[in-house]
C-alpha positions as CSV (number, residue, x, y, z in Angstrom):
1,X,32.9,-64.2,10.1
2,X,36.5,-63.6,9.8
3,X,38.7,-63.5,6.5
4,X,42.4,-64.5,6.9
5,X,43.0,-64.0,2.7
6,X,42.6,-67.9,2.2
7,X,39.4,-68.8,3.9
8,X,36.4,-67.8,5.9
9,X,36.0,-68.7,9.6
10,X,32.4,-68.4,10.7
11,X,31.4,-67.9,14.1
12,X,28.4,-68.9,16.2
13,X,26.8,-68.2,19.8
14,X,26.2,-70.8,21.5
15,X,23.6,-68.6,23.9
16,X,20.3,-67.7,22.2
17,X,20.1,-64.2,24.0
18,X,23.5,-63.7,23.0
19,X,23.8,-64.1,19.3
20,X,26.1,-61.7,17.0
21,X,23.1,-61.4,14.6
22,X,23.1,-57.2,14.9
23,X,26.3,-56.6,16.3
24,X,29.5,-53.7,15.9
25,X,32.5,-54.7,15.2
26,X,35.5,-52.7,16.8
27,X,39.3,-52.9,16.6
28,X,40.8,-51.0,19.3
29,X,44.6,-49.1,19.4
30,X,46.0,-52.4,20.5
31,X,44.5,-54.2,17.9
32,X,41.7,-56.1,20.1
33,X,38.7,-57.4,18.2
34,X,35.4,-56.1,19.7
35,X,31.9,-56.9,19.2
36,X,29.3,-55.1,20.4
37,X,25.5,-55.3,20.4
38,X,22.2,-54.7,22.5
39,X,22.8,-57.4,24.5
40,X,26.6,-58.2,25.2
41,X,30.1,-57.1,24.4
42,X,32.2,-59.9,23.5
43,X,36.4,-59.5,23.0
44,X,38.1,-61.9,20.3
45,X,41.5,-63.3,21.2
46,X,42.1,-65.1,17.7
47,X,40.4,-68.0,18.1
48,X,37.5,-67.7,20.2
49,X,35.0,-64.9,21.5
50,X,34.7,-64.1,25.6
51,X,31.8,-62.2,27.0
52,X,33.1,-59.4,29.5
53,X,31.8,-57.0,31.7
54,X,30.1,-54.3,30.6
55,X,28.7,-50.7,31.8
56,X,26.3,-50.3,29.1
57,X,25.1,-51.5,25.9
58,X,24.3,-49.6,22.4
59,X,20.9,-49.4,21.2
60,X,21.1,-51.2,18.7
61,X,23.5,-52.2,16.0
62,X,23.6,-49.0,14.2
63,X,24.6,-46.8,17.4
64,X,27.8,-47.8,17.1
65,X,30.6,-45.7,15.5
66,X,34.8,-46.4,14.6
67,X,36.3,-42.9,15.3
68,X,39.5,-42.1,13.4
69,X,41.9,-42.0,16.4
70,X,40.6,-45.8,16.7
71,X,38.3,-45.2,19.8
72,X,34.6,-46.8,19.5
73,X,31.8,-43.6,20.1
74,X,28.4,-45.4,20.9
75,X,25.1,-44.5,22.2
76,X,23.4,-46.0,24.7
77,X,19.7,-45.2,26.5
78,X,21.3,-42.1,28.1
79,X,23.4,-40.5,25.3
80,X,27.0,-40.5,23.9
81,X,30.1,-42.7,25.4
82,X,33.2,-42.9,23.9
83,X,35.5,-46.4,24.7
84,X,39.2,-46.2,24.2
85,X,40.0,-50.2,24.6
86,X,38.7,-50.4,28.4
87,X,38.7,-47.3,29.3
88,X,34.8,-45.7,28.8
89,X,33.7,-42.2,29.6
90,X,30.0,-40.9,29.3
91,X,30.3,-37.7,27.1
92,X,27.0,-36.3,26.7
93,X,23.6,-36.7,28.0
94,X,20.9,-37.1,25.0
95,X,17.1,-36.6,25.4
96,X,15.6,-40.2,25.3
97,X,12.9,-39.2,22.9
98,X,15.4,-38.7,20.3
99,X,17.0,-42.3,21.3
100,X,14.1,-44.1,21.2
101,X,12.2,-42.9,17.9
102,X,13.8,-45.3,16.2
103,X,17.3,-44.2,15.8
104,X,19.5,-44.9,12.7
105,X,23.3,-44.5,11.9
106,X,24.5,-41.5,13.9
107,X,27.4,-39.4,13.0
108,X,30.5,-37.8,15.7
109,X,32.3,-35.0,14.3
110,X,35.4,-33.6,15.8
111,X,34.3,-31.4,18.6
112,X,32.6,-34.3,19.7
113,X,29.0,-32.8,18.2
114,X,26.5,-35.6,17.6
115,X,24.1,-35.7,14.6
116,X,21.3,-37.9,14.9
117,X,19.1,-39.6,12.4
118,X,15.3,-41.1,13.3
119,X,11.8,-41.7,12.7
120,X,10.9,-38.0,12.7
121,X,14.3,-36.7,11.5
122,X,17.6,-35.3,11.9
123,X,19.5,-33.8,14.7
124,X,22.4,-31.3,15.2
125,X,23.5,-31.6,19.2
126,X,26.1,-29.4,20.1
127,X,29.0,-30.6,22.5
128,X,27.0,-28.2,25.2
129,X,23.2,-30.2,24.3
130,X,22.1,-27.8,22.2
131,X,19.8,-28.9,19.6
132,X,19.1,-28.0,16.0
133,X,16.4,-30.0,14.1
134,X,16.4,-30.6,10.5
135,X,14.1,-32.5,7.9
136,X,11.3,-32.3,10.8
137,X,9.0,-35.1,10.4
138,X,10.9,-36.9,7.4
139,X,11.5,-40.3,8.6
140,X,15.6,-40.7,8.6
141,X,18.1,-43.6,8.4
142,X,21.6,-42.3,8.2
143,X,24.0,-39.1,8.2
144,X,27.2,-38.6,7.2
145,X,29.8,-36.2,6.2
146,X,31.8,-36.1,2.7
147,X,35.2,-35.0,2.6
148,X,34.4,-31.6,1.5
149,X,32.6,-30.8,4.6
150,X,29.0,-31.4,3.5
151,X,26.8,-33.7,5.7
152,X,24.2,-36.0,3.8
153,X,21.1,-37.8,4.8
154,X,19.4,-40.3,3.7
155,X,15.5,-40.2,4.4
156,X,12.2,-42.1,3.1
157,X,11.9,-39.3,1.1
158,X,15.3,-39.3,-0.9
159,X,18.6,-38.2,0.2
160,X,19.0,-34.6,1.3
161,X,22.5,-33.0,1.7
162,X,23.4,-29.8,3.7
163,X,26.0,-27.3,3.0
164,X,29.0,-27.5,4.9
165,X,28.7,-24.1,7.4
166,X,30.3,-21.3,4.8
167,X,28.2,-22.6,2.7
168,X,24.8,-22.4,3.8
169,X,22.0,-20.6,3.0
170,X,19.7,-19.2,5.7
171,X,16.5,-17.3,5.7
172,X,15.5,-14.9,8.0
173,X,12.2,-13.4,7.8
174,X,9.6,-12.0,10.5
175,X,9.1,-15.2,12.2
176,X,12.8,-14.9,13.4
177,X,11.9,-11.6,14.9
178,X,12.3,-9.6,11.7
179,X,10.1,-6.5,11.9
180,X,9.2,-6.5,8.0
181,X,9.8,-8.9,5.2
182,X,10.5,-5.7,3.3
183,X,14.2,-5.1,3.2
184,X,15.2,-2.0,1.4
185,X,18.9,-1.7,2.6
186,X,21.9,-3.9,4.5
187,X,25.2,-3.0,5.9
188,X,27.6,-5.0,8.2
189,X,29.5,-3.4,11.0
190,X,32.8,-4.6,12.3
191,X,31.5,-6.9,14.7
192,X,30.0,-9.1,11.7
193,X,26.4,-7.6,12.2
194,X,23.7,-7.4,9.6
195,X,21.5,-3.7,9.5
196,X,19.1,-3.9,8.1
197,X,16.8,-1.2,6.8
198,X,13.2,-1.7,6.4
199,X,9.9,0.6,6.6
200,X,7.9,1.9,9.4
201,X,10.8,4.0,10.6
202,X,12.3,0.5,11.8
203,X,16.6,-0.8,11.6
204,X,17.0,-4.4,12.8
205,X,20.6,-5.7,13.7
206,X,20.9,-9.6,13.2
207,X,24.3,-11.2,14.9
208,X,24.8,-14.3,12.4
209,X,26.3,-16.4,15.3
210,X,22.3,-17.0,16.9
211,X,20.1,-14.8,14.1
212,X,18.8,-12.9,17.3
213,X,17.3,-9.5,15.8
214,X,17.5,-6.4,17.8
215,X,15.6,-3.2,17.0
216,X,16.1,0.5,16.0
217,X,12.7,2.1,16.1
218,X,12.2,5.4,14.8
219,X,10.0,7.7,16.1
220,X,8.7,9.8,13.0
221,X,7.3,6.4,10.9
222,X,6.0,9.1,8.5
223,X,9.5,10.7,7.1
224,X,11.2,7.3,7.8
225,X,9.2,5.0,6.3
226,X,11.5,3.0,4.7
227,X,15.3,3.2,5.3
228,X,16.5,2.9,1.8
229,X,20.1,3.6,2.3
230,X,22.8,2.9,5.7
231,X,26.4,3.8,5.6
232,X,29.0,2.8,8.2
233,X,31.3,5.0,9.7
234,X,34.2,3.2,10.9
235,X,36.4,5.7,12.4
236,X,33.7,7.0,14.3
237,X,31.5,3.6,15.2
238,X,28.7,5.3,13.7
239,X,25.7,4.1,11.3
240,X,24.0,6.6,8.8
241,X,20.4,5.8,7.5
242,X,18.5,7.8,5.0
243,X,14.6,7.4,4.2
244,X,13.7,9.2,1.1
245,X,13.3,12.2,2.7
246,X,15.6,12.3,6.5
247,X,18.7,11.3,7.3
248,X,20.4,10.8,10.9
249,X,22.8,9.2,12.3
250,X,23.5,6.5,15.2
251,X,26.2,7.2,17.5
252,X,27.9,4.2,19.3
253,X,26.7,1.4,17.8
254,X,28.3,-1.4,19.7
255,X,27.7,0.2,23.1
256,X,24.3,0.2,24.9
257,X,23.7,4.1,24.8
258,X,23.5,4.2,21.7
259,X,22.2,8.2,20.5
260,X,20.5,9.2,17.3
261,X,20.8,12.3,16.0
262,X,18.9,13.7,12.7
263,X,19.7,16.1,9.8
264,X,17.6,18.7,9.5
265,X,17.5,21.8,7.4
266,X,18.2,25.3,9.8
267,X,14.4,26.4,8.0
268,X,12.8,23.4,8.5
269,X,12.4,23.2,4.4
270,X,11.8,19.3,3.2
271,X,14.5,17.9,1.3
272,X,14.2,14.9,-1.1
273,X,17.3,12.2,-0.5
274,X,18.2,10.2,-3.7
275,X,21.9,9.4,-2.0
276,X,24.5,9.9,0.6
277,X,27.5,9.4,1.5
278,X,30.0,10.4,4.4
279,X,33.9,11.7,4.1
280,X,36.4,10.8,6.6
281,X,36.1,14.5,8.1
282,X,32.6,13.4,8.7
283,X,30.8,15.5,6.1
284,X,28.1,14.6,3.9
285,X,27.5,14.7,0.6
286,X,24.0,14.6,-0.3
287,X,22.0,13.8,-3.8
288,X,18.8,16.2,-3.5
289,X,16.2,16.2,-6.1
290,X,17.6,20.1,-6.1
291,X,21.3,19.4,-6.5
292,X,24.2,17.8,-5.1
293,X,25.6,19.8,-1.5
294,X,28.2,18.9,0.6
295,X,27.1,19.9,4.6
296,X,30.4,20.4,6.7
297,X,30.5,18.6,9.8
298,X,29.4,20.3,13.2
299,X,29.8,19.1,16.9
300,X,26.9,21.3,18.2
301,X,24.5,21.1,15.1
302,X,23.6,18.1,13.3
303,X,22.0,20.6,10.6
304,X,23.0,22.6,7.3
305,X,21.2,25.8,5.5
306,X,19.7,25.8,2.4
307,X,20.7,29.5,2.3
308,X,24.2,29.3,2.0
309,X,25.1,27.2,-0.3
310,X,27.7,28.4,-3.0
311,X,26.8,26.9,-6.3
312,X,30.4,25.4,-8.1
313,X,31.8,25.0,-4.4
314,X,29.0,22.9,-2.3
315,X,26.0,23.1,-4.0
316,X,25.7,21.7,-8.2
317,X,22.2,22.3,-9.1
318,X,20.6,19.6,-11.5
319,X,18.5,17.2,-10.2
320,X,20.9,14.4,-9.1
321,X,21.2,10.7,-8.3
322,X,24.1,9.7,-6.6
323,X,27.0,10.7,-4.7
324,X,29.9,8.8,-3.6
325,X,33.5,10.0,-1.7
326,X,36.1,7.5,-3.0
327,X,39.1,6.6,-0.8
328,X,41.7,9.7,-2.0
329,X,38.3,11.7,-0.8
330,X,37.1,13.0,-4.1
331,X,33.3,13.1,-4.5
332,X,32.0,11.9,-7.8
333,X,27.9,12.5,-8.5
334,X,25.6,11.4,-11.7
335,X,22.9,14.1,-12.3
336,X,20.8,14.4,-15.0
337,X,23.7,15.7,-17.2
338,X,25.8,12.8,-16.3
339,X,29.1,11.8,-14.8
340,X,31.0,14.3,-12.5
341,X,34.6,14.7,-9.9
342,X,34.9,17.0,-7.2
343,X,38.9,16.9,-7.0
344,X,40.8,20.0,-4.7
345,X,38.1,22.0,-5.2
346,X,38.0,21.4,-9.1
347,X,35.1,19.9,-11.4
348,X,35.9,17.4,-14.2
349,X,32.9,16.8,-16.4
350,X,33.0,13.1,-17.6
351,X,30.1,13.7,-19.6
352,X,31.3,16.5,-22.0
353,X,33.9,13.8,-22.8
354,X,32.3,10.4,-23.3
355,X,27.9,9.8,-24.0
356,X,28.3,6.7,-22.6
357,X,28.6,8.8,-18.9
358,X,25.6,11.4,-19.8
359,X,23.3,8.3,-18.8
360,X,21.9,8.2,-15.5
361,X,23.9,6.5,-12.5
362,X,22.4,4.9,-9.6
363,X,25.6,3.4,-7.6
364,X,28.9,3.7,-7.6
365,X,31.6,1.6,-5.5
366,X,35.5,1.5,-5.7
367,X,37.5,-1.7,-6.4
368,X,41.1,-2.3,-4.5
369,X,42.8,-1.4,-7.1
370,X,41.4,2.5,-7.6
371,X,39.3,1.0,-10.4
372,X,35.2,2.6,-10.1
373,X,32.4,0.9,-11.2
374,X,29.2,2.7,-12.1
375,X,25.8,1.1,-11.9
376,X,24.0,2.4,-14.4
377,X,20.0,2.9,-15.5
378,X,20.0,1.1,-18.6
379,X,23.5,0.4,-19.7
380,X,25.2,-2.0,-17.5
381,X,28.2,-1.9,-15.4
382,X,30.7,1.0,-16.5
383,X,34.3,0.7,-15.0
384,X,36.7,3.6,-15.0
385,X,40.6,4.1,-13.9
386,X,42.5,7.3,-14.3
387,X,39.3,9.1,-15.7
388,X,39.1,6.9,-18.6
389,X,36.4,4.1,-19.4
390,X,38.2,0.7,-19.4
391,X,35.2,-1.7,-19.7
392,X,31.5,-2.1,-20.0
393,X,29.7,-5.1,-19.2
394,X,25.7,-5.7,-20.3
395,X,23.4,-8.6,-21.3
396,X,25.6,-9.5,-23.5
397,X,28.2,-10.9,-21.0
398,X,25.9,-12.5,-18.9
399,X,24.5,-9.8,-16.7
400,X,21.0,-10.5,-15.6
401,X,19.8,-6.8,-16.5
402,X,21.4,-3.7,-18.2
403,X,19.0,-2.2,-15.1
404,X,21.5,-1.7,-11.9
405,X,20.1,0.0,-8.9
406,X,23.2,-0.6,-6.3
407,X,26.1,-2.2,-4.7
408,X,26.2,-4.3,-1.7
């Protein structure tokens, strides 16, 4: 039927195998009139309908698709074409099981990736043929895409809608390679990989762009057990991990010879690791159920001595529970008197000057700004700037738990 504002005009074949009952309608750049169905492809020159010639034909009515930049994409039994008035070009070859299960209204999105809907549901295809399934074996009808990015579906089981990309939410467990469900500690490097730290002595590295896992495993599954803490080094393309009582280090992380080296006391005594963290000279500053030391950095031993240690310059006795170098290099630690700086070589006591820091602290991070925030055992979120508590923020602002254990 056509509407000219006044009336309707209402068309009929005069060939019973070639009716417009289920056919596409198409205007081209030029303005042509197409119609296109399973059995013909007709042209309209204003008053009447011509068959013409044709390569292929679509599935059926509902493989048809009007593309913004006034081209017609369709599928036929072999995959995607695009036709640009009488010009068409095959684009991409489509397994014929997903084109004959019943295909419904497919979608083309700008890089010419095809989403298909169909009896046993819907699928991603990639401008190279790679395919991603979703809603396996929910019967589908129809996919689209809002303007915000988000692609809907509609199903015999309601209608479903996925996340435009930045949005999404994935899970990755052990049956994407994963050596543990157990994850005890992440840290991303600066090639946009995810370490992981889990138990049996293991480190996986997931690369978001495929979720392929690759694996660190440690050979002393006792002392590593789980990897509770990892630290990136930038300067030095290095990765610290810490079990609750080791440490080492991985050297070269985004080349194939990667080395590990591991802390270890010149005695061979046990120490217990609460926290770490690493200075831009490459020292460490560890939380030990004894104290909080600082081990200068080596390049022929990856090791320290209990025995040296000078209380008040590298060693602070007290059991403690975290350490942290901010970015002007001063090492602030929570032990079980509370709140402490290591600035030039002098201690300032945040406890003896506010209760609220004699509580026990289990993270602490810096904000852009020179602002830190403590993560406390019982009492929130503390924030201080220029050695002065500027806010506090508990239960009673919304946070989930006055419990904090860390940062990410």
């Amino acid at each position: 039927m056509t509407w000219d504002g006044k009336s309707i005009m209402k068309y009929i074949s005069a060939n019973g195998n070639r009716q417009f009952i289920n056919s596409f309608v198409h205007e081209d750049k030029s303005g042509k009139i197409w119609v296109f169905s399973n059995r013909s492809v007709r042209t309209f020159n204003g008053s009447e309908f011509t068959v013409i010639p044709h390569k292929t034909l679509l599935i059926n009515y509902k493989s048809g698709l009007n593309m913004p930049d006034r081209t017609f994409a369709f599928l036929d039994k072999n995959g995607l074409n695009i036709q640009n008035g009488r010009a068409q070009h095959f684009q991409l070859k489509i397994d014929p099981s997903l084109l004959n299960n019943d295909p419904g209204f497919f979608y083309l999105d700008e890089n010419k990736d095809v989403w298909i809907s169909n009896a046993s549901g819907i699928y991603f295809i990639d401008h190279s043929g790679k395919i991603t399934t979703y809603l396996s074996n929910i019967s589908s009808s129809q996919v689209i895409k809002d303007f915000k990015g988000n692609m809907w579906f509609t199903t015999n089981n309601g209608i479903y809608m996925l996340p435009k990309n930045e949005e999404r939410l994935y899970i990755v467990d052990q049956s994407n390679g994963l050596s543990s469900n157990l994850i005890k500690s992440v840290i991303k490097d600066n090639k946009n990989r995810f370490w992981l730290g889990v138990d049996e002595g293991n480190i996986n590295i997931i690369d978001p762009s495929d979720l392929s896992v690759n694996k660190v495993s440690l050979p002393d599954k006792k002392k590593y057990n789980i990897i509770k803490q990892l630290s990136l080094d930038t300067a030095n393309e290095a990765i610290y991990f810490a079990s609750e009582y080791g440490l080492g280090r991985i050297s070269n992380i985004y080349a194939s010879n990667r080395k590990i080296d591991y802390l270890r006391e010149a005695t061979n005594s046990m120490f217990v690791i609460k926290s770490f963290s690493v200075a831009k000279d490459k020292s460490l500053a560890l939380a030990l159920s004894s104290g909080v030391v600082i081990v200068p950095y080596k390049d022929d031993k990856y090791e320290f001595s209990s025995l040296y240690f000078k209380q008040g310059t590298d060693f602070f006795n007290n059991r403690a529970y975290c350490v942290f170098f901010d970015k002007s290099q001063n090492l602030w630690f929570s032990n079980i008197n509370g709140l402490s700086e290591l600035s030039n070589g002098s201690l300032y006591s945040y406890f003896e000057k506010s209760s609220l820091l004699t509580r026990r602290i289990n993270d602490i991070k810096e904000l852009s700004n020179d602002t830190l925030v403590l993560a406390t055992d019982g009492y929130g979120l503390i924030f201080i700037k220029n050695r002065k508590v500027i806010k506090v923020i508990t239960q009673r602002d919304g946070l989930a738990d006055n419990i904090c254990k860390n940062f990410l």
